[in-house]
PyMOL Python script that loads the backbone (N, CA, C, O; Angstrom):
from pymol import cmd

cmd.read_pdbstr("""\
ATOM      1  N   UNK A   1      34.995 -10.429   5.218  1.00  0.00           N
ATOM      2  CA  UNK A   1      34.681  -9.383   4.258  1.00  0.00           C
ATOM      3  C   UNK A   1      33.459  -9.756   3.405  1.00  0.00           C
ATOM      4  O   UNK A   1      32.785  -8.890   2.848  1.00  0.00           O
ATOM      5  N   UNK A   2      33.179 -11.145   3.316  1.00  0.00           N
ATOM      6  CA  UNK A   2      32.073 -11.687   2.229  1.00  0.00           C
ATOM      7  C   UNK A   2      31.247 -10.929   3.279  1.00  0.00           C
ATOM      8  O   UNK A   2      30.996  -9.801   2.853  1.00  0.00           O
ATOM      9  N   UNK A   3      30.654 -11.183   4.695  1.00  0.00           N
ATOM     10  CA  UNK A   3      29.524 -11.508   4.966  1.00  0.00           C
ATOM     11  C   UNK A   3      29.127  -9.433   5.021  1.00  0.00           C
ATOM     12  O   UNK A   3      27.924  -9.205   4.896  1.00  0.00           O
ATOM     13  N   UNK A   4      29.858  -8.389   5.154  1.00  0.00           N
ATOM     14  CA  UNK A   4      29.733  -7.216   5.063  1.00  0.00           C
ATOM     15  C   UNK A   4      29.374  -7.212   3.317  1.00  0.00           C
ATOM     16  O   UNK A   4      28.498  -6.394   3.036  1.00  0.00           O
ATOM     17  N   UNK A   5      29.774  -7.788   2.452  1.00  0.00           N
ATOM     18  CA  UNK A   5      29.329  -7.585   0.993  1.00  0.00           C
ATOM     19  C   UNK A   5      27.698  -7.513   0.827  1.00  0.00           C
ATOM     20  O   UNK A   5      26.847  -6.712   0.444  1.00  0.00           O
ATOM     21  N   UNK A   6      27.801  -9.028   1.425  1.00  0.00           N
ATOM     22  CA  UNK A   6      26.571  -9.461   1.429  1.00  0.00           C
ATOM     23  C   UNK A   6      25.248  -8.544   2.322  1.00  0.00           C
ATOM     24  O   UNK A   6      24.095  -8.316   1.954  1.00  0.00           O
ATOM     25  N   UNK A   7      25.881  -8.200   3.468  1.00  0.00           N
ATOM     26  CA  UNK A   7      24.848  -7.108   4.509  1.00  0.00           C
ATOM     27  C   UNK A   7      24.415  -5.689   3.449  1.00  0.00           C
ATOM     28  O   UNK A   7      23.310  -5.166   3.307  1.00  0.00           O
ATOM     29  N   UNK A   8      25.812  -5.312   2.768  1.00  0.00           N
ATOM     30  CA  UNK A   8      25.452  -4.043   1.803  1.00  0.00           C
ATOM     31  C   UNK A   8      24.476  -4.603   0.776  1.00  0.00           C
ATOM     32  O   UNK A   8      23.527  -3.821   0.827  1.00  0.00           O
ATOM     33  N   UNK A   9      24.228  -5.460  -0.052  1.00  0.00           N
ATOM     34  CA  UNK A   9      23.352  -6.262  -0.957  1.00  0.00           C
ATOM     35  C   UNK A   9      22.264  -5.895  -0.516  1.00  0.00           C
ATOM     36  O   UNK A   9      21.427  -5.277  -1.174  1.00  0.00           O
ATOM     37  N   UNK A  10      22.133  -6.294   0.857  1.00  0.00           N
ATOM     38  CA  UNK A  10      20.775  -6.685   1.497  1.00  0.00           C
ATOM     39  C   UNK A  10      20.011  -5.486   1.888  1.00  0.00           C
ATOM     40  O   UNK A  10      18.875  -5.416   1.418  1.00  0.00           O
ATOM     41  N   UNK A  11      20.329  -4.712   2.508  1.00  0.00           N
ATOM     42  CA  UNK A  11      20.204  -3.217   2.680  1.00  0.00           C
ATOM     43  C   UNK A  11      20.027  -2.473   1.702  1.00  0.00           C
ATOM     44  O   UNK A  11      19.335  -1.459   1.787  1.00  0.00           O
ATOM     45  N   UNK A  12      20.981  -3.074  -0.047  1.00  0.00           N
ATOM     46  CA  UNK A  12      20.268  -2.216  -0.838  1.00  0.00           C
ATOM     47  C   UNK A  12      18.706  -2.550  -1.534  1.00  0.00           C
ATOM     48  O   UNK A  12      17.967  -1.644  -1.919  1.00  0.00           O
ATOM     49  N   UNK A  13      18.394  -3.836  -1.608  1.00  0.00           N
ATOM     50  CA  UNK A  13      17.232  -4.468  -2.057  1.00  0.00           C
ATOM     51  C   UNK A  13      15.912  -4.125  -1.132  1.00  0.00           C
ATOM     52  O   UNK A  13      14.709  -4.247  -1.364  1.00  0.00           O
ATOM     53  N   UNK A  14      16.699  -3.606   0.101  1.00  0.00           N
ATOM     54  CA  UNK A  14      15.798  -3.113   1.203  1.00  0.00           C
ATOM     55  C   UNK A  14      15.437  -1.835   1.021  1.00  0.00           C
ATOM     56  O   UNK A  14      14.610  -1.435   1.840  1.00  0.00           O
ATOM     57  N   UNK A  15      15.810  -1.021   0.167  1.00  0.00           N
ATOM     58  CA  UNK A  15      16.209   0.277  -0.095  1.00  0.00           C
ATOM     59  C   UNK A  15      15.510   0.756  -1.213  1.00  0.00           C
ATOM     60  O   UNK A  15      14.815   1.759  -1.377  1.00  0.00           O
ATOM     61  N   UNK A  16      15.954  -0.503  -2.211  1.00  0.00           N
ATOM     62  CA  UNK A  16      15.085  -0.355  -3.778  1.00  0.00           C
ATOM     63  C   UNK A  16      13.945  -1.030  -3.346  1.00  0.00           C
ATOM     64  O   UNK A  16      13.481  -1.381  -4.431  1.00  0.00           O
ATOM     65  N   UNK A  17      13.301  -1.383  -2.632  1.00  0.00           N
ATOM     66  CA  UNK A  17      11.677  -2.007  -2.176  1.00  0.00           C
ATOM     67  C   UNK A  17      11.158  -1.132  -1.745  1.00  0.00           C
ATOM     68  O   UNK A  17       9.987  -1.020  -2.109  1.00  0.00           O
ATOM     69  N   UNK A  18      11.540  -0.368  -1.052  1.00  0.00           N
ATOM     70  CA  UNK A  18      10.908   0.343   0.006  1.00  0.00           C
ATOM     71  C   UNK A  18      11.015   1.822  -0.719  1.00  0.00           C
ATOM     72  O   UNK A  18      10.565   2.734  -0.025  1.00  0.00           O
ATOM     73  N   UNK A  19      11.550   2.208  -2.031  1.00  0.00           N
ATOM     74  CA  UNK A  19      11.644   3.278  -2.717  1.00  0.00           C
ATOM     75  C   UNK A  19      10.550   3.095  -4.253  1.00  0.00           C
ATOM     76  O   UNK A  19      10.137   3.989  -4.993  1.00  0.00           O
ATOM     77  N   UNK A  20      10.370   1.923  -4.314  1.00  0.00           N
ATOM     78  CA  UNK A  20       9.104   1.439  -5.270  1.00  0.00           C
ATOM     79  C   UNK A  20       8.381   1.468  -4.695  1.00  0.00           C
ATOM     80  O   UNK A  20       7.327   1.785  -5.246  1.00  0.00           O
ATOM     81  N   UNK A  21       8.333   1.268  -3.634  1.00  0.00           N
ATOM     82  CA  UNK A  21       6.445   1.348  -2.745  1.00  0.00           C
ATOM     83  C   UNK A  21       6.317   2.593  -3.004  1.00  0.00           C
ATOM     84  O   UNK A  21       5.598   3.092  -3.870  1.00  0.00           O
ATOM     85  N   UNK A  22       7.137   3.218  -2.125  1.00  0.00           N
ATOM     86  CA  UNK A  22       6.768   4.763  -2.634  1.00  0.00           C
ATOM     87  C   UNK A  22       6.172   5.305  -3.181  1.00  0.00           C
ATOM     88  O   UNK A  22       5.262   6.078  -2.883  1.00  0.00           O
ATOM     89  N   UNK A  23       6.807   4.824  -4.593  1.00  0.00           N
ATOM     90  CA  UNK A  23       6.649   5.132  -5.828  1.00  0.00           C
ATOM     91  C   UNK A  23       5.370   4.891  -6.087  1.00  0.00           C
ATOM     92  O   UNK A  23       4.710   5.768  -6.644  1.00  0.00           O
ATOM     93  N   UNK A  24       4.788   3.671  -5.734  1.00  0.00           N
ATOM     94  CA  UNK A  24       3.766   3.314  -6.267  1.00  0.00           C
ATOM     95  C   UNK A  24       2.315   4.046  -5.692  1.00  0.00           C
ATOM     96  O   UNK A  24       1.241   4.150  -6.285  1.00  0.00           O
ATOM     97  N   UNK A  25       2.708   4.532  -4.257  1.00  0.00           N
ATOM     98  CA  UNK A  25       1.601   5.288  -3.527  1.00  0.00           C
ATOM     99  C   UNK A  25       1.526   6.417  -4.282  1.00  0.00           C
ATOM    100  O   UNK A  25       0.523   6.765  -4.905  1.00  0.00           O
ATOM    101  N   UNK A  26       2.616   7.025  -4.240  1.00  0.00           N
ATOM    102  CA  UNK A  26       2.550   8.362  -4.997  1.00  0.00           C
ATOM    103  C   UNK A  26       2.098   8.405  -6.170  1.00  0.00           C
ATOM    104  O   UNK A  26       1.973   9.589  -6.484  1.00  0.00           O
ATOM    105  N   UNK A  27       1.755   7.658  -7.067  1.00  0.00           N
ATOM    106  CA  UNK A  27       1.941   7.744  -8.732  1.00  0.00           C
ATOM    107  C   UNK A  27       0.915   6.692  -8.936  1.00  0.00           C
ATOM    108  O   UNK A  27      -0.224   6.939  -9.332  1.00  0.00           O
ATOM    109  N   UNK A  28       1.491   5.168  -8.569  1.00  0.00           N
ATOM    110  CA  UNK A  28       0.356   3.936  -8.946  1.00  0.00           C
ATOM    111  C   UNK A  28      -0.684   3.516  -8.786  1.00  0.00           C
ATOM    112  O   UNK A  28      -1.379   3.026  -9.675  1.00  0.00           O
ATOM    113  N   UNK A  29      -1.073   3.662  -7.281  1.00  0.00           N
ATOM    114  CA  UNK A  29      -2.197   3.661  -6.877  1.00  0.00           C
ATOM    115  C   UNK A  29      -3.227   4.401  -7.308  1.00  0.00           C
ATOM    116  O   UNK A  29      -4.222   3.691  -7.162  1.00  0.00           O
ATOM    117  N   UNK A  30      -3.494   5.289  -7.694  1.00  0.00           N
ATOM    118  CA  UNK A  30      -4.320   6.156  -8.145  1.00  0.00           C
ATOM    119  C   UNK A  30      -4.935   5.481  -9.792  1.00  0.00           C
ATOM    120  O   UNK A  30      -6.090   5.172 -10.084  1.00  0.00           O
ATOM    121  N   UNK A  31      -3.923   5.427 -10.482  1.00  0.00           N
ATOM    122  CA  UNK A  31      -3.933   4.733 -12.113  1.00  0.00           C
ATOM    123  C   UNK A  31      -5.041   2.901 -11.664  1.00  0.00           C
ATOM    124  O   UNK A  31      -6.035   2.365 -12.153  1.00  0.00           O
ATOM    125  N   UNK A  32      -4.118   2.589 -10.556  1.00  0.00           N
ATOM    126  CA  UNK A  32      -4.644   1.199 -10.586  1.00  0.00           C
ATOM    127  C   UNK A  32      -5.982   0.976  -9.986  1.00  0.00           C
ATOM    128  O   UNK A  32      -6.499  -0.121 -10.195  1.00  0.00           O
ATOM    129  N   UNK A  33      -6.694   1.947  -9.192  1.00  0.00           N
ATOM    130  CA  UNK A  33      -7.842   2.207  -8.353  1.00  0.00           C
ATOM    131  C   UNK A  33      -8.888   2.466  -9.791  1.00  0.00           C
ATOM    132  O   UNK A  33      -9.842   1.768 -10.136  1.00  0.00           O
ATOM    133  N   UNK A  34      -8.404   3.569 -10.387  1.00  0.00           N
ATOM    134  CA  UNK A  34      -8.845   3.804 -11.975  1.00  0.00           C
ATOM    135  C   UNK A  34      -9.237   3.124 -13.049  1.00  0.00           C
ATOM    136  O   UNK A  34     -10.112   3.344 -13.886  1.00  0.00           O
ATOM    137  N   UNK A  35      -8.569   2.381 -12.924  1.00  0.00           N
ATOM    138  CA  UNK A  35      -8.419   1.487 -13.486  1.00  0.00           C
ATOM    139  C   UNK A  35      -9.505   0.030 -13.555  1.00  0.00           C
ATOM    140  O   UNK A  35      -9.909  -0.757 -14.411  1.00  0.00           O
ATOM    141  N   UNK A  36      -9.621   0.206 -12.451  1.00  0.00           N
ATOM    142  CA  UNK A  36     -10.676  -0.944 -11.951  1.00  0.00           C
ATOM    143  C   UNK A  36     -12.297  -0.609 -12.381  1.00  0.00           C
ATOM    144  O   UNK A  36     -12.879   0.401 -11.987  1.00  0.00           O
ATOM    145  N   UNK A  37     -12.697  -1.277 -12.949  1.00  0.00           N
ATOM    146  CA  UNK A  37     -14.072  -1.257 -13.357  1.00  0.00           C
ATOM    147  C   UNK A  37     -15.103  -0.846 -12.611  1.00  0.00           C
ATOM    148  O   UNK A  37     -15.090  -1.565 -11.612  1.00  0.00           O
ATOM    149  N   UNK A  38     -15.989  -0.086 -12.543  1.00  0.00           N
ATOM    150  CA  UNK A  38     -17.515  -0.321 -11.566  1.00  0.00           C
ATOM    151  C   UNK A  38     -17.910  -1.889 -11.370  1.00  0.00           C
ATOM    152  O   UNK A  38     -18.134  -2.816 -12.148  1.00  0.00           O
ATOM    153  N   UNK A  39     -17.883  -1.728  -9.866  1.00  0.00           N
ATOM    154  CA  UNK A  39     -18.401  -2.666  -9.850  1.00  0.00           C
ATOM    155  C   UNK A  39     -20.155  -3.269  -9.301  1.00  0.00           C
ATOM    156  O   UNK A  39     -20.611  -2.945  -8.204  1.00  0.00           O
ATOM    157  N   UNK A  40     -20.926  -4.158 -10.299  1.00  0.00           N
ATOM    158  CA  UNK A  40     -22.180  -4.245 -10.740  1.00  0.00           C
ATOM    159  C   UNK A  40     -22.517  -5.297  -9.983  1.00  0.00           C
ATOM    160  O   UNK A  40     -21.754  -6.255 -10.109  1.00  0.00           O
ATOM    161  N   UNK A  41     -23.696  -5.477  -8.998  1.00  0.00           N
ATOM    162  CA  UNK A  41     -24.237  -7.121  -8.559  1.00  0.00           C
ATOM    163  C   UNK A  41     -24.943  -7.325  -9.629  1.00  0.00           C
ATOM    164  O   UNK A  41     -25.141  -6.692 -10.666  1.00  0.00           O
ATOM    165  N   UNK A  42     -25.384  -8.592  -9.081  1.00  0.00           N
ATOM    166  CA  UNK A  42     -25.787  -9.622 -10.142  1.00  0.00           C
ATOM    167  C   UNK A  42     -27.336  -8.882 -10.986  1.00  0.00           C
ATOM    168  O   UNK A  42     -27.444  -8.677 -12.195  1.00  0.00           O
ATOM    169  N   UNK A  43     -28.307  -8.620  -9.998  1.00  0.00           N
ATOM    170  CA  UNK A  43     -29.529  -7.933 -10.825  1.00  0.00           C
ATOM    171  C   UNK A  43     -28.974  -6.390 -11.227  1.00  0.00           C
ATOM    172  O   UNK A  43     -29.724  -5.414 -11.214  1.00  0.00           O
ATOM    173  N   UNK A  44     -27.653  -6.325 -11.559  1.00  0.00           N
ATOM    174  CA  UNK A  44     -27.631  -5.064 -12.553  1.00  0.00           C
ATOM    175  C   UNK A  44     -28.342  -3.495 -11.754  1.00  0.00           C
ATOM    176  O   UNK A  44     -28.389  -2.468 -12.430  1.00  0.00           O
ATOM    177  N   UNK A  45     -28.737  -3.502 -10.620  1.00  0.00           N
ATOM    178  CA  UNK A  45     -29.727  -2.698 -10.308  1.00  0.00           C
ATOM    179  C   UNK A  45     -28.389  -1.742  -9.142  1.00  0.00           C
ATOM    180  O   UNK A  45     -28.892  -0.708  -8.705  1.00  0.00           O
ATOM    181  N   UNK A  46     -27.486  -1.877  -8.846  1.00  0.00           N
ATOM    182  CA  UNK A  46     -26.729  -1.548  -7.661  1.00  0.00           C
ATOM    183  C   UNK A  46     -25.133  -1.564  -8.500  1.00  0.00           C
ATOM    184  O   UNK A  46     -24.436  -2.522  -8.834  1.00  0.00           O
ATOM    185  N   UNK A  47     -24.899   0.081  -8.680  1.00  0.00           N
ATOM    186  CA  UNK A  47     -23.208   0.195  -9.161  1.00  0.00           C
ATOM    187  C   UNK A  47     -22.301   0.769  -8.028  1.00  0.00           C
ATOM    188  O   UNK A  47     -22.790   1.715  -7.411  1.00  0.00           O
ATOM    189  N   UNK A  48     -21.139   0.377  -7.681  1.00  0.00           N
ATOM    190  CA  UNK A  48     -20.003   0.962  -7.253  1.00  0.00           C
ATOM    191  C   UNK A  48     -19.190   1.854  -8.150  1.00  0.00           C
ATOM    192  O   UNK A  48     -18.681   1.380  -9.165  1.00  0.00           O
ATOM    193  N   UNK A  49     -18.993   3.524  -7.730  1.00  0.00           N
ATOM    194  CA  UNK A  49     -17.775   3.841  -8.389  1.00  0.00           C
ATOM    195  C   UNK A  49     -17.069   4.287  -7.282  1.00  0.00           C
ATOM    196  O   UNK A  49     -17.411   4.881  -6.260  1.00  0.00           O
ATOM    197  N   UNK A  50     -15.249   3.574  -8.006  1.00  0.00           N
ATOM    198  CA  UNK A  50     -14.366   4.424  -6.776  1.00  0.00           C
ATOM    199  C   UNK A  50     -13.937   6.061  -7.538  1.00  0.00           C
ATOM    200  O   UNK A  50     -14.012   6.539  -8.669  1.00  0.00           O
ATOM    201  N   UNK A  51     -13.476   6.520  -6.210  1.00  0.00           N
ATOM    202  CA  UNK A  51     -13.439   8.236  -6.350  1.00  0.00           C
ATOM    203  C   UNK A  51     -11.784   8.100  -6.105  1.00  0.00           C
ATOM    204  O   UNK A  51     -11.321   8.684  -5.126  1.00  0.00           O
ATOM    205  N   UNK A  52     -10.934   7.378  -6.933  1.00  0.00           N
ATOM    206  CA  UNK A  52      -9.539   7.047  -6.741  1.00  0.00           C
ATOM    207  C   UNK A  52      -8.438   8.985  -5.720  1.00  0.00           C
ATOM    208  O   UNK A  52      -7.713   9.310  -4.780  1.00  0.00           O
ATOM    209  N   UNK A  53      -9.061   9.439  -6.738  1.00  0.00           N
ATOM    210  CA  UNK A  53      -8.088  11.044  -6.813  1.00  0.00           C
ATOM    211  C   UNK A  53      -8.265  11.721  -4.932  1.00  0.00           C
ATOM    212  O   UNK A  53      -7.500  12.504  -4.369  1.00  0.00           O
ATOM    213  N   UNK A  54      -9.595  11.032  -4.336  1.00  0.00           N
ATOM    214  CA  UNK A  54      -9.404  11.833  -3.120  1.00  0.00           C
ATOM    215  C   UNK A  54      -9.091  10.334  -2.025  1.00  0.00           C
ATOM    216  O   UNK A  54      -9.389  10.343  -0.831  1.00  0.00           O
ATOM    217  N   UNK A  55      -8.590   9.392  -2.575  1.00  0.00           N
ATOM    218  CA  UNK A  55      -8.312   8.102  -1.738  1.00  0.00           C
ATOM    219  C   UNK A  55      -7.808   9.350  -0.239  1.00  0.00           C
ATOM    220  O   UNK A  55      -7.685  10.573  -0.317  1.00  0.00           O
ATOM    221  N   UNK A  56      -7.584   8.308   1.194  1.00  0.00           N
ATOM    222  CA  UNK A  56      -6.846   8.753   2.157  1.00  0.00           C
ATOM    223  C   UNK A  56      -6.519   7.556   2.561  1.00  0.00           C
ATOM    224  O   UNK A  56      -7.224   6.547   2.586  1.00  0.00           O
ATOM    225  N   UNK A  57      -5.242   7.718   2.930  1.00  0.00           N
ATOM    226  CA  UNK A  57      -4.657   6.776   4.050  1.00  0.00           C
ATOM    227  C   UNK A  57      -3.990   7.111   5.590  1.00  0.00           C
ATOM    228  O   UNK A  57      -3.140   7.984   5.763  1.00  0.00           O
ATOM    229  N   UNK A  58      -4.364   6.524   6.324  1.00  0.00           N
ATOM    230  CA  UNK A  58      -4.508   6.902   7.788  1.00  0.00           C
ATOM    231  C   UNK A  58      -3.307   6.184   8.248  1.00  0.00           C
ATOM    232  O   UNK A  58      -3.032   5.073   7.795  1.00  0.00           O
ATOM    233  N   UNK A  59      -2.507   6.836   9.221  1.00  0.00           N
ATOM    234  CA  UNK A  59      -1.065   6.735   9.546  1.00  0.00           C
ATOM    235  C   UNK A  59      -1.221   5.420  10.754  1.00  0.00           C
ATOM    236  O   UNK A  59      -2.342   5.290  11.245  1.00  0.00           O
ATOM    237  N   UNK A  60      -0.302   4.629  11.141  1.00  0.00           N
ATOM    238  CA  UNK A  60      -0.053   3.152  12.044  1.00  0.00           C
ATOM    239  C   UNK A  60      -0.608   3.549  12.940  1.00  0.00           C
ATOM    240  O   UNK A  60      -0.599   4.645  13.501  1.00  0.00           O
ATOM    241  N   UNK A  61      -1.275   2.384  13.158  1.00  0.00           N
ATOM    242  CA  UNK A  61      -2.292   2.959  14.818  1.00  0.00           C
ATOM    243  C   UNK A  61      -0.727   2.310  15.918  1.00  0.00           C
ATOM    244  O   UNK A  61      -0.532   2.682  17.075  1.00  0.00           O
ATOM    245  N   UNK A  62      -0.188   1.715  15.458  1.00  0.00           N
ATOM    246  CA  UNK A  62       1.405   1.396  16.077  1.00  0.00           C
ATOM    247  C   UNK A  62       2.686   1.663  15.830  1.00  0.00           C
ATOM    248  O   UNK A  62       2.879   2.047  14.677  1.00  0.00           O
ATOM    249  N   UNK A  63       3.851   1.578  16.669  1.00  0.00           N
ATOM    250  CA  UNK A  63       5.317   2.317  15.857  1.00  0.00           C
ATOM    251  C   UNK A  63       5.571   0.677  15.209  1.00  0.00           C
ATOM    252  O   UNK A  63       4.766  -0.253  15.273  1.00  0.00           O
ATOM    253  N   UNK A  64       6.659   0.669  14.710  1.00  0.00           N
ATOM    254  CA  UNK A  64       7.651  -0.659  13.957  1.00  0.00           C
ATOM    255  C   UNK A  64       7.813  -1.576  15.495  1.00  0.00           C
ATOM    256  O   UNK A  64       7.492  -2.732  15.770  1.00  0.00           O
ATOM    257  N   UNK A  65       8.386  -0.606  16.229  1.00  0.00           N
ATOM    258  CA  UNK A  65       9.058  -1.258  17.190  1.00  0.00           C
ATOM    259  C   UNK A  65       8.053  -2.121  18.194  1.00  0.00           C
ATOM    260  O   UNK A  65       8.290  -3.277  18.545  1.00  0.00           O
ATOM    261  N   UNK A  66       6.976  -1.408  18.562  1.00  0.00           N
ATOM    262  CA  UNK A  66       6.197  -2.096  18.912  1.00  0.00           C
ATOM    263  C   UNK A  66       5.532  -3.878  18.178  1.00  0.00           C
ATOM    264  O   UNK A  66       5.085  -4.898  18.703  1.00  0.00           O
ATOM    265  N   UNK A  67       5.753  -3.527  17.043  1.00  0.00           N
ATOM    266  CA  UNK A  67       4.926  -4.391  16.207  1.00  0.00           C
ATOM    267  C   UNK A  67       5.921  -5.698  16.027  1.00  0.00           C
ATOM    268  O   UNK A  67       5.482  -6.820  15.771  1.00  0.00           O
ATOM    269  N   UNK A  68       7.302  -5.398  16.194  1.00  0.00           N
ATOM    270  CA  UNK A  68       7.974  -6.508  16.016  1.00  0.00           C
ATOM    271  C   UNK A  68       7.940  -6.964  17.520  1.00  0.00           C
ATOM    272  O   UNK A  68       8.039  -8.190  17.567  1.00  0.00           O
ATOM    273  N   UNK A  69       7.847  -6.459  18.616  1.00  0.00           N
ATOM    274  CA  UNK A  69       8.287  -6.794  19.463  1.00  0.00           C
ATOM    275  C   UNK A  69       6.919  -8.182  20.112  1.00  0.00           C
ATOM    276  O   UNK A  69       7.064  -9.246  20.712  1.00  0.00           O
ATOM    277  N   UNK A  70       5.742  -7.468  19.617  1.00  0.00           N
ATOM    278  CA  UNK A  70       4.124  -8.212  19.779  1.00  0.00           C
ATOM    279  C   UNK A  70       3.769  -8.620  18.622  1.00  0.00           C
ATOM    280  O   UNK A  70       2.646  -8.149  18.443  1.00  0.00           O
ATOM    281  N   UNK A  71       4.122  -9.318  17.591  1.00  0.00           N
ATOM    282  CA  UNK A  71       4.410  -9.690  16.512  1.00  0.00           C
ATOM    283  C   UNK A  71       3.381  -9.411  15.868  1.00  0.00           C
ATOM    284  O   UNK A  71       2.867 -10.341  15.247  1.00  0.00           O
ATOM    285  N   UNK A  72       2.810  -8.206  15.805  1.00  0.00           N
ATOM    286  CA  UNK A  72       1.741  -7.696  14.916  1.00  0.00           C
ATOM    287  C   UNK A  72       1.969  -7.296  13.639  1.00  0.00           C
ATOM    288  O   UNK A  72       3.183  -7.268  13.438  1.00  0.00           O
ATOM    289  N   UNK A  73       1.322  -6.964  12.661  1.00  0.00           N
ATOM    290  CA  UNK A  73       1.613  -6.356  11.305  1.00  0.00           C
ATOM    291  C   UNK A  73       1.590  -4.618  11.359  1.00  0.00           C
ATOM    292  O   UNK A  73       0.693  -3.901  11.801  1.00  0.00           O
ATOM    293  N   UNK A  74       2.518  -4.337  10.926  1.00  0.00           N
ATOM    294  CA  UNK A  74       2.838  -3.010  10.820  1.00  0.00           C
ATOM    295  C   UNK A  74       1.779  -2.338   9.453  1.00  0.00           C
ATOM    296  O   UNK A  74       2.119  -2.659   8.315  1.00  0.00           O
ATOM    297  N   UNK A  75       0.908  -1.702   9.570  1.00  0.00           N
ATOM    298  CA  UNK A  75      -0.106  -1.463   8.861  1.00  0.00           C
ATOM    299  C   UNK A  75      -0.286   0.049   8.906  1.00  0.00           C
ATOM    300  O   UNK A  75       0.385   0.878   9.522  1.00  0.00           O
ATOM    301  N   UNK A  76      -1.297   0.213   8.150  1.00  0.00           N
ATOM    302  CA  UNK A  76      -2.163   1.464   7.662  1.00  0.00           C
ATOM    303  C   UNK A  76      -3.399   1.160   6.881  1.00  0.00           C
ATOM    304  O   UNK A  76      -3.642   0.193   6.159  1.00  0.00           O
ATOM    305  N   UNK A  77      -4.175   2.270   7.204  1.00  0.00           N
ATOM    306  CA  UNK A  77      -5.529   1.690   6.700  1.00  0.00           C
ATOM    307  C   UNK A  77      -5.835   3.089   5.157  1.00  0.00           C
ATOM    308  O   UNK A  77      -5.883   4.295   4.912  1.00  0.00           O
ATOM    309  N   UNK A  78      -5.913   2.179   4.762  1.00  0.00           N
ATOM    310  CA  UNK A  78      -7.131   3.124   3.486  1.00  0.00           C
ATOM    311  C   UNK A  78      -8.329   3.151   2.789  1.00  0.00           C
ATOM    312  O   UNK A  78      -8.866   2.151   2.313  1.00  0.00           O
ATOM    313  N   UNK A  79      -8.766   4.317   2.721  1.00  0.00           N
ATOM    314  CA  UNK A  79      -9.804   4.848   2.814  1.00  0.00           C
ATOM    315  C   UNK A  79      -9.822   5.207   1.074  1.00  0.00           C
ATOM    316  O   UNK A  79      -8.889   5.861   0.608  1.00  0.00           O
ATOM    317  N   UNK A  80     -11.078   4.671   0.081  1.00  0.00           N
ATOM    318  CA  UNK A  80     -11.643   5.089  -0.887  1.00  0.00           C
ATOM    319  C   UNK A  80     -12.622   5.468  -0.968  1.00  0.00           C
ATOM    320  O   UNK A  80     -13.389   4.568  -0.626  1.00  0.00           O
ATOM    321  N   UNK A  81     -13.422   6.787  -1.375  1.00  0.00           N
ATOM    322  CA  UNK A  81     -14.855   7.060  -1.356  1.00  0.00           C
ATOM    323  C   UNK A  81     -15.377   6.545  -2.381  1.00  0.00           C
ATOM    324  O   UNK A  81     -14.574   6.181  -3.240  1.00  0.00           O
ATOM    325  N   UNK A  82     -16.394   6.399  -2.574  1.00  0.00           N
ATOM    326  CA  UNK A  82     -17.606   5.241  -3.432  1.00  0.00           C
ATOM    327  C   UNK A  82     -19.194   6.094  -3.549  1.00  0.00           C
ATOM    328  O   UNK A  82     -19.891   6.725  -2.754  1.00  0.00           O
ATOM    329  N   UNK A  83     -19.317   5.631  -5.306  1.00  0.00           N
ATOM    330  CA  UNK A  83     -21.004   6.206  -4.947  1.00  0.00           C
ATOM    331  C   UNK A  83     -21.542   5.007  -5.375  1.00  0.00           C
ATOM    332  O   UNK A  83     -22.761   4.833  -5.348  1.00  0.00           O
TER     333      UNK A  83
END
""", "prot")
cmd.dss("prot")
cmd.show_as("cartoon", "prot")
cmd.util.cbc("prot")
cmd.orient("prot")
C-alpha cells in the first residue's frame, strides 16, 4: 500500500509541474521577455528590442514517444521578433 501512496505523490508533483509551466507560457513569459532590457554592444552604436507580445512557438518536430525511445530531448522552438 506504501509504494501506491507514494506512485499517487509522484504523479501529483508531475501534475503541479507540468500545470506551472503552463502557467508560465501563458501569463510569464511574456512579463519576463519584457522585462529584459535592450540589449546594447559595446560601441553603443547597435540596440536589440524584443517584441515579447507577438513571441511564437513552433510545435515538436518529434512525438514523446519517439524521443524517449532515441533518447532525444523533447523540445519546441521559439521564436521572438527583434528590431
Amino acid at each position: 500500500m506504501i509504494f501506491y501512496n507514494f506512485l499517487f505523490f509522484i504523479i501529483d508533483l508531475l501534475s503541479i509541474q507540468r500545470n506551472s509551466f503552463i502557467q508560465f507560457l501563458e501569463f510569464g513569459l511574456i512579463t519576463e521577455i519584457e522585462n529584459t532590457k535592450s540589449i546594447f554592444w559595446v560601441n553603443e552604436s547597435t540596440r536589440v528590442i524584443f517584441y515579447a507580445r507577438a513571441y511564437k512557438i513552433l510545435k515538436p518536430n518529434d512525438t514523446i514517444q519517439n524521443c524517449l525511445l532515441t533518447g532525444k530531448t523533447y523540445m519546441s522552438e521559439i521564436y521572438i521578433p527583434v528590431l
